[in-house]
Wavefront OBJ file of the C-alpha trace (Angstrom):
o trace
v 24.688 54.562 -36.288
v 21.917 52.187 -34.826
v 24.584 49.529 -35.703
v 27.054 50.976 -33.092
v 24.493 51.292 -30.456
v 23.163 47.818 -30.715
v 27.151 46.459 -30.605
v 27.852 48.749 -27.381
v 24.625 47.650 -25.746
v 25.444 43.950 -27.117
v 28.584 44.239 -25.500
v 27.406 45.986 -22.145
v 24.999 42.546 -21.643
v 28.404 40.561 -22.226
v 30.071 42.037 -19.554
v 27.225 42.242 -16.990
v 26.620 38.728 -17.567
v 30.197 37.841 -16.995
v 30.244 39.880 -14.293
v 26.906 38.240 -12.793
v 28.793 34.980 -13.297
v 32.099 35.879 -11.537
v 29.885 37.024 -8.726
v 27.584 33.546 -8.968
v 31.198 31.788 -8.819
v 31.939 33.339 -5.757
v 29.115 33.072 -3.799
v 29.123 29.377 -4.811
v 32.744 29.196 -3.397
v 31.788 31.166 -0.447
v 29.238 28.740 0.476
v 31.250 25.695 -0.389
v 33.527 26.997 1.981
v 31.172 27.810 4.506
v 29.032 24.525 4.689
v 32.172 22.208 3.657
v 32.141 20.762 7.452
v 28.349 19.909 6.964
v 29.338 18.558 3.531
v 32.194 15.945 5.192
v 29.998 15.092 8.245
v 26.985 13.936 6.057
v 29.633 12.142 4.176
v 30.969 10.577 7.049
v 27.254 9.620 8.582
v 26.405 8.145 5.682
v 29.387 6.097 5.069
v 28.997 4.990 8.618
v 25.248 4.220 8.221
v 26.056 2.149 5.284
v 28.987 0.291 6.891
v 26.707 -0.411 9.580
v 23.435 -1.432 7.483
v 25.647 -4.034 5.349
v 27.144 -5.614 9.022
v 23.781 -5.719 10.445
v 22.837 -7.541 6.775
v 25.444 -9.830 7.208
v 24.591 -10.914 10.820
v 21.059 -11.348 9.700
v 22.538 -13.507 6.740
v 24.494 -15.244 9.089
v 22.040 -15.923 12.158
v 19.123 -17.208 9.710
v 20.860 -18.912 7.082
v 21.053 -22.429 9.772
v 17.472 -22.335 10.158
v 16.266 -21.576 6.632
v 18.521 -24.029 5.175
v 16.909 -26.458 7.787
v 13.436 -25.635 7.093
v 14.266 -26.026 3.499
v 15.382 -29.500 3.898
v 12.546 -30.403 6.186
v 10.397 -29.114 3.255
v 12.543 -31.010 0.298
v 10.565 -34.334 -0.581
v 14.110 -35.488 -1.734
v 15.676 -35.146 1.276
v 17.228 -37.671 3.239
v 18.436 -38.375 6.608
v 22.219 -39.021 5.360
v 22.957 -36.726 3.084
v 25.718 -34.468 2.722
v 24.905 -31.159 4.745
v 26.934 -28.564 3.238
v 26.710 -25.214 2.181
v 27.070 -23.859 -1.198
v 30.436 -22.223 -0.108
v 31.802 -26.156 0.231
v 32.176 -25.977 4.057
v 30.407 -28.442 6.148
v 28.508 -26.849 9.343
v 27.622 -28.861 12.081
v 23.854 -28.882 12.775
v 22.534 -27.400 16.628
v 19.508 -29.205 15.727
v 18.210 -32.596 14.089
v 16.511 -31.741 10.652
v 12.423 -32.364 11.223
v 9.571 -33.396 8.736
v 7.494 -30.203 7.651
v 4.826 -31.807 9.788
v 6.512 -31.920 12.966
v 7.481 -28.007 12.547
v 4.500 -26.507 12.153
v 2.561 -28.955 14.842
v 5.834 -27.005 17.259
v 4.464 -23.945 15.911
v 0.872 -24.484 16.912
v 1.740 -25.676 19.862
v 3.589 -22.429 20.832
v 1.408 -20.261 19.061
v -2.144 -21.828 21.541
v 0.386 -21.413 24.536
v 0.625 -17.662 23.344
v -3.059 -17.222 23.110
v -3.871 -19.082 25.799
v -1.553 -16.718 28.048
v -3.022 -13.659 26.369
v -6.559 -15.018 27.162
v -5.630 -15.707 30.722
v -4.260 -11.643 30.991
v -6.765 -10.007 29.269
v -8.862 -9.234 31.802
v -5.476 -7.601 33.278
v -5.154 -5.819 29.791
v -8.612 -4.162 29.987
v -8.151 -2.528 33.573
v -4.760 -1.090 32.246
v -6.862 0.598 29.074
v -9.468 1.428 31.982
v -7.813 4.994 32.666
v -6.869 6.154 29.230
v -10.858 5.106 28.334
v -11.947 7.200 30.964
v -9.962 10.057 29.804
v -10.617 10.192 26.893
v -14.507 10.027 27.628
v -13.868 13.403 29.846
v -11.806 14.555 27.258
v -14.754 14.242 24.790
v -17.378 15.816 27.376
v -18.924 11.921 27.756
v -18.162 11.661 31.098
v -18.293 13.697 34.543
l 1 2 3 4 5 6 7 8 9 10 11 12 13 14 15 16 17 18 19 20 21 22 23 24 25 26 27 28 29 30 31 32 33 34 35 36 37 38 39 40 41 42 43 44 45 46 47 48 49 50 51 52 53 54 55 56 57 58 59 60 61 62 63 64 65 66 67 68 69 70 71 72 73 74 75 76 77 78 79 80 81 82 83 84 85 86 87 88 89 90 91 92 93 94 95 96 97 98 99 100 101 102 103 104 105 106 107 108 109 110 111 112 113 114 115 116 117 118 119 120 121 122 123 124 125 126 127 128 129 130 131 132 133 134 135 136 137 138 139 140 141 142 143 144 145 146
């Protein structure tokens, strides 16, 4: 008899779990269906995020590959004046700019970076009454100052 009773209840778990399952599928339907618009317009954001991330790569690519490849000859020891200047694709690219010695570009870059600190040095008295305010209230802010 215990045999019988342990089948039916066996049996009674079979069918509430297959019920509980029937009813799992269709609330996962029934939210499918529900968020399916979210589902497509993430979809579509991303694939327009990527689309735009790889362009935006590509004009990087394209707008620094000139001056790398120039700085990279400027820095070859091997390098000279009349050699070919192509790219690895096979195409030949006119150059905007005559190819310097390592020397002469970073001499530019001093140059242009004491021009930027002289300018900074000239405005930073300017800079310092601009922070004047926010320094003062942060001083009554902090009880400092009345």
């Amino acid at each position: 008899m215990t045999d019988i009773s342990t089948f039916n209840h066996e049996a009674d778990e079979r069918v509430a779990a297959k019920h509980a399952v029937s009813i799992a599928e269709e609330n996962w339907r029934s939210l499918c269906t529900q968020y399916a618009s979210t589902f497509v317009a993430a979809e579509r954001r991303s694939s327009d995020v990527q689309s735009a991330l790889k362009e935006l790569l590509q004009e990087i690519n394209c707008n620094t590959k000139p001056s790398v490849k120039r700085v990279g000859r400027a820095l070859d020891p091997n390098y000279a004046e009349g050699d070919n200047d192509e790219d690895e694709d096979g195409e030949g690219e006119e150059q905007e700019e005559p190819t310097q010695p390592a020397s002469a570009l970073l001499a530019d870059l001093a140059e242009k970076h004491r021009l930027r600190r002289r300018t900074l040095m000239q405005h930073s008295s300017l800079l310092e009454l601009l922070e004047l305010p926010s320094l003062m209230d942060a001083c009554v802010r902090s009880s400092l100052y009345e």
